[in-house]
C-alpha positions, 0 to 999 in steps of 0.5 A, spaced: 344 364 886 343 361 879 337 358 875 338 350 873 334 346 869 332 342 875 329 349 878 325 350 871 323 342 871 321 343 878 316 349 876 314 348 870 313 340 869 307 340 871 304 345 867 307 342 862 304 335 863 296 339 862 298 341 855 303 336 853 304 328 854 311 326 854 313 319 852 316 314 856 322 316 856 321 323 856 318 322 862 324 318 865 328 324 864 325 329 866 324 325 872 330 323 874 332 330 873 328 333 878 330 327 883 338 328 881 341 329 887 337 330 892 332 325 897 328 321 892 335 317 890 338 316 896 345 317 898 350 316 903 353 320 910 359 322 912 363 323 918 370 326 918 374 322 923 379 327 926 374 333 927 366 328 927 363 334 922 358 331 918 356 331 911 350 328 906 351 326 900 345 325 896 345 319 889 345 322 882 340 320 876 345 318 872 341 320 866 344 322 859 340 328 859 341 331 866 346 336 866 349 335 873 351 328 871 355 328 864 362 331 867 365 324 869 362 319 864 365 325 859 372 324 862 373 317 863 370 316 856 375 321 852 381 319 857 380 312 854 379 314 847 385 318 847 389 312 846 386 311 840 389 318 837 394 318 831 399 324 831 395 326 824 390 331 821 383 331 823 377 334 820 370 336 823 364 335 819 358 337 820 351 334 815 345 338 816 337 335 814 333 340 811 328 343 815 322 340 810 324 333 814 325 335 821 318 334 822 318 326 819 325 324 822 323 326 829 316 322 828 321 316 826 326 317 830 328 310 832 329 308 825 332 315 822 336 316 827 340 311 825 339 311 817 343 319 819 349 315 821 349 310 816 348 315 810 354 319 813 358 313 813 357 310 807 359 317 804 364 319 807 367 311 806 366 310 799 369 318 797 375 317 801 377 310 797 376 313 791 383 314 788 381 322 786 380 324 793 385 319 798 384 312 796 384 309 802 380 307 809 379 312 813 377 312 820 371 316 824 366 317 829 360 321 829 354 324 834 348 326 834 346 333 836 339 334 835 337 342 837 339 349 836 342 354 839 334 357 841 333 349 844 329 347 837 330 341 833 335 342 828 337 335 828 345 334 825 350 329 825 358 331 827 363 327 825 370 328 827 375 325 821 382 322 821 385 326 815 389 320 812 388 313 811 390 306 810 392 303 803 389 296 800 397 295 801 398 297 808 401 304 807 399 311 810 396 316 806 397 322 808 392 328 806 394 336 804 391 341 808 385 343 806 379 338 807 380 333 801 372 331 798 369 337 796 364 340 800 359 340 794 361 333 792 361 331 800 353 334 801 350 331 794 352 324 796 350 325 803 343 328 799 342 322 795 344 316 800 339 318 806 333 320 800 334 312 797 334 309 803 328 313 806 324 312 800 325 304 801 323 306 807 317 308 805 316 303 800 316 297 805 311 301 810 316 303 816 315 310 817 310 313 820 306 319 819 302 324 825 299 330 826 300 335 819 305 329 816 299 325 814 298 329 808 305 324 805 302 317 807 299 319 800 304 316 794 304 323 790 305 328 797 312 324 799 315 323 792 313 331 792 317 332 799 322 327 797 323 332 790 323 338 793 329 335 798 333 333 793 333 340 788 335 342 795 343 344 796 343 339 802 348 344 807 355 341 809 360 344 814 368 342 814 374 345 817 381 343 820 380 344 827 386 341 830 393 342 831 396 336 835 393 329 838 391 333 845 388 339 842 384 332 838 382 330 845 380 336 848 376 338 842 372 330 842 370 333 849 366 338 848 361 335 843 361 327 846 357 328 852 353 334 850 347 335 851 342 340 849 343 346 854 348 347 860 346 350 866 350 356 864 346 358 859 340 360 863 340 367 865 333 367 869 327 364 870 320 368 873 313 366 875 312 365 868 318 365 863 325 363 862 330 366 859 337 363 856 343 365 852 344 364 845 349 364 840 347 368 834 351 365 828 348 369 823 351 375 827 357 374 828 356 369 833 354 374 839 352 372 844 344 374 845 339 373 850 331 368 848 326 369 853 319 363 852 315 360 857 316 355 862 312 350 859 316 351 852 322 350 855 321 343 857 317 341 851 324 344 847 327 340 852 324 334 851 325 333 844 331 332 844 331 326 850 334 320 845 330 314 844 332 307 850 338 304 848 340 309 842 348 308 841 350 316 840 358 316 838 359 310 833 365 309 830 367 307 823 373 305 819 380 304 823 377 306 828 371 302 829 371 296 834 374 290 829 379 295 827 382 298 832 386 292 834 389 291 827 388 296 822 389 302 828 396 298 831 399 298 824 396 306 823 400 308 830 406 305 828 406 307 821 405 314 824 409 313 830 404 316 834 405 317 840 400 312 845 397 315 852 396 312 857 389 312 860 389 315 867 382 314 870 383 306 869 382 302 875 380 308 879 374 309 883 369 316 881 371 319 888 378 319 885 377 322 878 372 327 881 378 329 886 383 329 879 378 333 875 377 339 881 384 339 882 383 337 890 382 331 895 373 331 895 374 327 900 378 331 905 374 335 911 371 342 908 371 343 916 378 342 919 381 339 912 386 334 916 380 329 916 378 324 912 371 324 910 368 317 911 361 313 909 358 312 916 351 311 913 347 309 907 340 313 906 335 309 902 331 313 897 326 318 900 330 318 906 328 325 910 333 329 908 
């Protein structure tokens, strides 16, 4: 039987909560974790009208970072962006923060959370409409992950780029092949942006510093760190990773919804310890095993919980919400791109759930002529 992060949460949370306290919304996910799905959220029974099985359905938390829960809210999100794609190249771009600012921007995640997506838009916008790279707006989207392969915080911005923009005279600029703002050019601005605006930051007193980050509440400490930072080569990854709208739609799938470790990556679990898969990037990406305490992988686990309300997708440019009616219509037309239609508008979870298994969820698993109907529904903490 395989080990999900539910089990682990549900052997290991309380030991975690001896050693660690988690904050507000830590708690809430890992509480919803252990109670997706199960009596504590209440659920429905069913019974089949031809043959009278019966069958209990309970409720999902619903919670962003449950790995159970992220398959429909991530279809029906790309199924509506996908009227959005235009028959053009896209680029994925990665920007990476340096370790020395991991520990600062996780103490002030509300406000340097955001300050990461405003640095890479600012950057990529103002290169791209300068004349010697495109000179045009461009369209974009970008995400935020926050971990590693290994669960560690490792906090990075993907951003999924339309190769080719929009003129100041309304025309179409297309792009060549290969990526069109040198790399170097890319992480240098990207660099000098977010280390702007964090010493302003600082300068009005909004960042906050605990634990061994006290040391730069002191003037000559952080302009030392925001030195070190800036004589650093800050790291930037780029490729062309589309051959078509529909591969662009596949790929915006994998990175949307995701979260910090599916339940597929967990290989064991014992009393003391578990055990996950990991993909070694430094070795030819193969395909490696790391074992840690029960304990350490929900404190890992934990870090990567978003703050209340966070906006993790935003969109920039053609693309962003007062464009897409305007600019992103001109853009189709002059591209002659195709328009696809949404195919899970207007239709209920039960039917997209069937659509994404390939088969009628609501049809007897017994005699398979019946329908499986809601008789009852069962309040939270109902025996099950």
């Amino acid at each position: 039987m395989s080990i999900t992060v539910q089990d682990i949460f549900n052997k290991f949370y309380g030991q975690y909560k001896l050693q660690y306290t988690p904050s507000a919304q830590q708690a809430k996910a890992a509480d919803d974790i252990m109670k997706c799905r199960t009596s504590a959220l209440g659920g429905h029974v069913h019974e089949c009208g031809e043959c009278g099985h019966h069958e209990v359905r309970y409720n999902s938390c619903r919670n962003r970072h449950c790995p159970l829960c992220q398959g429909v809210t991530k279809a029906v999100w790309v199924d509506k962006r996908s009227q959005d794609i235009l028959d053009a190249p896209y680029f994925h771009v990665i920007f990476t923060m340096p370790r020395e600012l991991h520990q600062l921007i996780y103490q002030n995640q509300e406000l340097l959370y955001p300050l990461m997506y405003r640095s890479v838009a600012e950057t990529i916008s103002e290169l791209c409409k300068d004349k010697k790279y495109l000179g045009a707006e461009v369209g974009f989207f970008s995400m935020l992950h926050t971990w590693g392969q290994d669960l560690h915080y490792h906090p990075h911005i993907h951003t999924v780029l339309l190769a080719g923009g929009l003129t100041k005279n309304g025309q179409w600029r297309n792009t060549s092949k290969d990526f069109f703002i040198p790399v170097k050019v890319l992480s240098k601005k990207f660099r000098g942006k977010f280390l702007h605006y964090l010493k302003s930051y600082y300068e009005q007193a909004k960042l906050k510093f605990y634990g061994d980050a006290t040391e730069y509440s002191n003037k000559a400490r952080f302009n030392s760190l925001l030195s070190k930072c800036y004589s650093q080569s800050w790291y930037s990854y780029t490729q062309r990773t589309f051959s078509g709208p529909l591969a662009v739609i596949k790929y915006i799938g994998r990175y949307t919804h995701k979260i910090a470790i599916s339940n597929s990556r967990i290989v064991s679990m014992d009393e003391h310890t578990v055990t996950i898969e990991v993909k070694d990037y430094k070795d030819g990406n193969k395909i490696k095993t790391c074992t840690m305490s029960g304990v350490e992988f929900i404190r890992r686990f934990l870090m990567h919980v978003l703050p209340k309300g966070f906006v993790k997708v935003r969109h920039y440019g053609i693309l962003s919400n007062r464009s897409r009616k305007t600019k992103l219509k001109l853009c189709k037309k002059l591209t002659a791109s195709q328009t696809y239609k949404p195919k899970y508008k207007g239709l209920t979870t039960i039917e997209i759930v069937s659509l994404l298994l390939g088969r009628d969820v609501t049809l007897c698993p017994v005699c398979e002529k019946g329908k499986m109907e809601t008789i009852r529904a069962l309040s939270k903490s109902s025996p099950p």
